[in-house]
Each structure stands twice: as structure tokens, then as C-alpha cells.
C-alpha positions in Angstrom: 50.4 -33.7 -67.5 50.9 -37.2 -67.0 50.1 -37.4 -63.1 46.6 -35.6 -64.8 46.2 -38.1 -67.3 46.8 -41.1 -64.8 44.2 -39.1 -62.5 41.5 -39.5 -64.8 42.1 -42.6 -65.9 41.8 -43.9 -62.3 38.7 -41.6 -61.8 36.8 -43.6 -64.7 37.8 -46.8 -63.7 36.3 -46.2 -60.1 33.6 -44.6 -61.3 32.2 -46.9 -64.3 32.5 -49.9 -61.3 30.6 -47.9 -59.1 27.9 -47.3 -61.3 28.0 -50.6 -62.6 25.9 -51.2 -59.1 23.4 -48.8 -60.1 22.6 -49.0 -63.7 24.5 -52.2 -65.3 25.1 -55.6 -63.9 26.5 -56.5 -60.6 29.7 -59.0 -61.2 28.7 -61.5 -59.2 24.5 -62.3 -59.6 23.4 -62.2 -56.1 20.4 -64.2 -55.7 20.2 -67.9 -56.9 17.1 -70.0 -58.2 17.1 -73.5 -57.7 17.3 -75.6 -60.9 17.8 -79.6 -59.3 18.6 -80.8 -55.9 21.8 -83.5 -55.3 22.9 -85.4 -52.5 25.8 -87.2 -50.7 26.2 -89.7 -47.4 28.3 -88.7 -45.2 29.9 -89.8 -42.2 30.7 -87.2 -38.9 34.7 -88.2 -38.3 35.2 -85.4 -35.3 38.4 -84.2 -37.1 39.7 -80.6 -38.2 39.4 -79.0 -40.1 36.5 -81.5 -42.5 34.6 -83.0 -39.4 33.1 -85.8 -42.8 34.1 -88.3 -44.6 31.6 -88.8 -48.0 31.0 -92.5 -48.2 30.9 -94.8 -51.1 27.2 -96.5 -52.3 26.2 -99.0 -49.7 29.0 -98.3 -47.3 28.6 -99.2 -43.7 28.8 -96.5 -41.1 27.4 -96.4 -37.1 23.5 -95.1 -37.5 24.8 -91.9 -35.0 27.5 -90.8 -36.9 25.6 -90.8 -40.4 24.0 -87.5 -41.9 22.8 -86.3 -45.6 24.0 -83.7 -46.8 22.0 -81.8 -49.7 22.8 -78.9 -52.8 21.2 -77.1 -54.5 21.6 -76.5 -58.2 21.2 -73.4 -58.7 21.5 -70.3 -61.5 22.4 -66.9 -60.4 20.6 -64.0 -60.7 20.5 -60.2 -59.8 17.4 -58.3 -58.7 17.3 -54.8 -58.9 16.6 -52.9 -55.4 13.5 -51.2 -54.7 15.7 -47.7 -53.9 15.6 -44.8 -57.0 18.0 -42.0 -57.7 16.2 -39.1 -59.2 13.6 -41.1 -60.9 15.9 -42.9 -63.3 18.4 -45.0 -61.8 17.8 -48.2 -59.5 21.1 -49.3 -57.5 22.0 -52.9 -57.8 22.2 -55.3 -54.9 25.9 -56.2 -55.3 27.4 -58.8 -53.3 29.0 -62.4 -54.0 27.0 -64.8 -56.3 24.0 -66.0 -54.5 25.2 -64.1 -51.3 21.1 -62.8 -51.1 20.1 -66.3 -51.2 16.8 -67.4 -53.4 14.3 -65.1 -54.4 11.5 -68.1 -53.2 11.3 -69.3 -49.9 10.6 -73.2 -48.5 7.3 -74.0 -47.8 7.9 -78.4 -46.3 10.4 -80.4 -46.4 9.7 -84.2 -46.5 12.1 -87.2 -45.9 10.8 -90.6 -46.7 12.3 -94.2 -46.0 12.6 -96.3 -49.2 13.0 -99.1 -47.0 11.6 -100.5 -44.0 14.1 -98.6 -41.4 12.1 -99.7 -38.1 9.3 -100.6 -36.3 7.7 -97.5 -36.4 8.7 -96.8 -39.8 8.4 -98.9 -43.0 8.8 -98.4 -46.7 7.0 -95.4 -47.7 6.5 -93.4 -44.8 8.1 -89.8 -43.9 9.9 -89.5 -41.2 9.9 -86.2 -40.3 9.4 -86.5 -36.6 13.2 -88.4 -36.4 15.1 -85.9 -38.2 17.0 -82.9 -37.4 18.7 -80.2 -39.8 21.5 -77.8 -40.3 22.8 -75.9 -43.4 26.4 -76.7 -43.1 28.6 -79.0 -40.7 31.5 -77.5 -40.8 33.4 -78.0 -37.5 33.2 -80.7 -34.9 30.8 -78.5 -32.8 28.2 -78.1 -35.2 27.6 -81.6 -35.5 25.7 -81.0 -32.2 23.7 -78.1 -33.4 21.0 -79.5 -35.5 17.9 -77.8 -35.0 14.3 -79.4 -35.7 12.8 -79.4 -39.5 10.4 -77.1 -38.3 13.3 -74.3 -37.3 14.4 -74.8 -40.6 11.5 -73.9 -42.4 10.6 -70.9 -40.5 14.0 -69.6 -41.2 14.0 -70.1 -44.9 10.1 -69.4 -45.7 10.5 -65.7 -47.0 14.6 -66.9 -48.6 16.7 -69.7 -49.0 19.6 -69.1 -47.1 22.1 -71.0 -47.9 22.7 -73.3 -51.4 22.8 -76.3 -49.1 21.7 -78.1 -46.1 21.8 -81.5 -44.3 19.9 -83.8 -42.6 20.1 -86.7 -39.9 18.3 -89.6 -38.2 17.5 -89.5 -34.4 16.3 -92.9 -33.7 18.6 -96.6 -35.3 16.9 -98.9 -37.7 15.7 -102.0 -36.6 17.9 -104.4 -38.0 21.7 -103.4 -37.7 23.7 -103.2 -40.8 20.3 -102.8 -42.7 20.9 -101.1 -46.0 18.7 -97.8 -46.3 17.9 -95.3 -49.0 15.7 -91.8 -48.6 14.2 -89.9 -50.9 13.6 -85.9 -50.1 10.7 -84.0 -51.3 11.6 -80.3 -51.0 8.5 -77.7 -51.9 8.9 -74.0 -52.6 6.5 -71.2 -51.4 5.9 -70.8 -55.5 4.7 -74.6 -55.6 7.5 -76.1 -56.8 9.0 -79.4 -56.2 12.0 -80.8 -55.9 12.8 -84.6 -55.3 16.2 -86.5 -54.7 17.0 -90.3 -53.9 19.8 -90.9 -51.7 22.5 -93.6 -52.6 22.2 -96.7 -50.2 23.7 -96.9 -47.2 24.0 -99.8 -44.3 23.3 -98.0 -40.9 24.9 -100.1 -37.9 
């Protein structure tokens, strides 16, 4: 009686969390929206297994070696699939929070100088055309794998992939040891818009 018992007890545990995919709520929401946008300096250090070092407000660090790295702040949601059972019950996407990534894709992405960086480029302007991009610098090698703005967008125009991404600077400013600040304009496919200042930094 008791091995019985325990059967059935197990048999309802599995079975209300599988059927929690199809007609309650996924435990982890698996889409995210974004809400704000944040950012932090960074400097690449080469090291395992955190190839960056986040720098103080105005810190000096080698033009190269700098890059921007950006979050999202996001809220999670789930999205029922477009699949039926019978008529009645739609199944869940369930995965890890945000795993889907955002329900909106990225329609530009704009990063402008604050201050007079060079001679091509004063207060004001955007400088897309001396940027490169990458979701997530986690190892030494991937500091060399930035791709052009322009791969980023296409690859996030339908979803946001990831809940973060980073930026960096092609060409030095004019004057070394210049302090420098950017501000990022982020638009979504739905006509949103995001902005974000950067803290100041002195590029050598």
C-alpha cells in the first residue's frame, strides 16, 4: 500500500510540473522586455578566467584596450506558443528567464562623442563608422571577435539575443589622455528609445 501511495504521489508531482508548461506558468518567464539601459567602462586585461577590469569615473586606460559594456534592464515575461492540444490547451515556451530573448527586435544603434575625441570627430557627432560590437567578452579570444554594428543589428532585428552587449573604438582620440564620455541611443523595431551616458574616461 505504501509503495502505491508513494507511486501516486510522485505521478502528481511530475505531472502538475509538466502541465504547468501547457496550461499555467512557466517558472522561469522566458522572454524579457527592456525597461532602461546601463553601462560600465571597462578595460580588456588578457587574464582568465575575467579578461576586464571595470574602471573607476575618469580613470585612465590605453584607447586599445578600452570597451563599453552595456545591460539591459529588463522584466521577464512568458509568451504562450502558437501550438494547440485539442483545441483548448496552448503549451508554454519553458526555458530559463529571458532564455528566448525580447519579444522586439533592434532597429539602430547610435554612439555619439560628448566630447571632441578627434579630428574627424567632435562633440556631437556619431561615430558609428569607428565602432565594433559583441554581446559578451568573456574570454581573452573574444576580445578579437567584434563584429561591425551593422552584424549586430541584422542579428537582433526580429529578437534581442542576449540582455547585454558591448562596444569599442577603432581609431585613438586626438589628444592622449583626453577625457571622453558617449552617450548611446538604442532604438527598437516598436519605436522605442533608449539612451545611456557613459561615465568619463581618459583614453591614452
Amino acid at each position: 500500500m505504501r509503495t502505491k501511495i508513494s507511486f501516486v504521489i510522485l505521478f502528481c508531482f511530475l505531472g502538475s510540473s509538466i502541465m504547468s508548461c501547457f496550461v499555467g506558468a512557466c517558472p522561469d518567464p522566458t522572454f524579457f522586455e527592456i525597461t532602461d539601459i546601463s553601462s560600465i567602462n571597462l578595460r580588456f586585461s588578457n587574464k582568465r578566467p575575467r579578461p576586464w577590469i571595470t574602471l573607476d569615473e575618469n580613470a585612465q586606460v590605453k584607447w586599445d584596450e578600452y570597451f563599453i559594456r552595456f545591460y539591459f534592464e529588463v522584466n521577464y515575461v512568458a509568451q504562450l506558443s502558437k501550438r494547440s492540444f485539442g483545441g483548448t490547451l496552448q503549451a508554454l515556451d519553458c526555458g530559463g528567464a529571458g532564455s528566448n530573448g525580447s519579444k522586439v527586435g533592434v532597429r539602430e544603434i547610435y554612439l555619439r562623442t560628448l566630447l571632441d575625441y578627434n579630428e574627424t570627430f567632435s562633440s556631437g557627432d556619431t561615430i558609428n563608422e569607428v565602432i565594433l560590437s559583441n554581446h559578451y567578452t568573456g574570454s581573452p579570444e573574444e576580445f578579437d571577435e567584434f563584429q561591425t554594428v551593422d552584424f549586430y543589428l541584422e542579428e537582433n532585428k526580429d529578437a534581442i539575443q542576449y540582455q547585454s552587449f558591448e562596444l569599442k573604438i577603432t581609431e585613438p582620440p586626438s589628444i592622449s589622455g583626453s577625457s571622453q564620455q558617449f552617450e548611446l541611443i538604442y532604438v527598437l523595431e516598436n519605436g522605442e528609445i533608449f539612451r545611456e551616458i557613459t561615465d568619463l574616461v581618459k583614453l591614452n
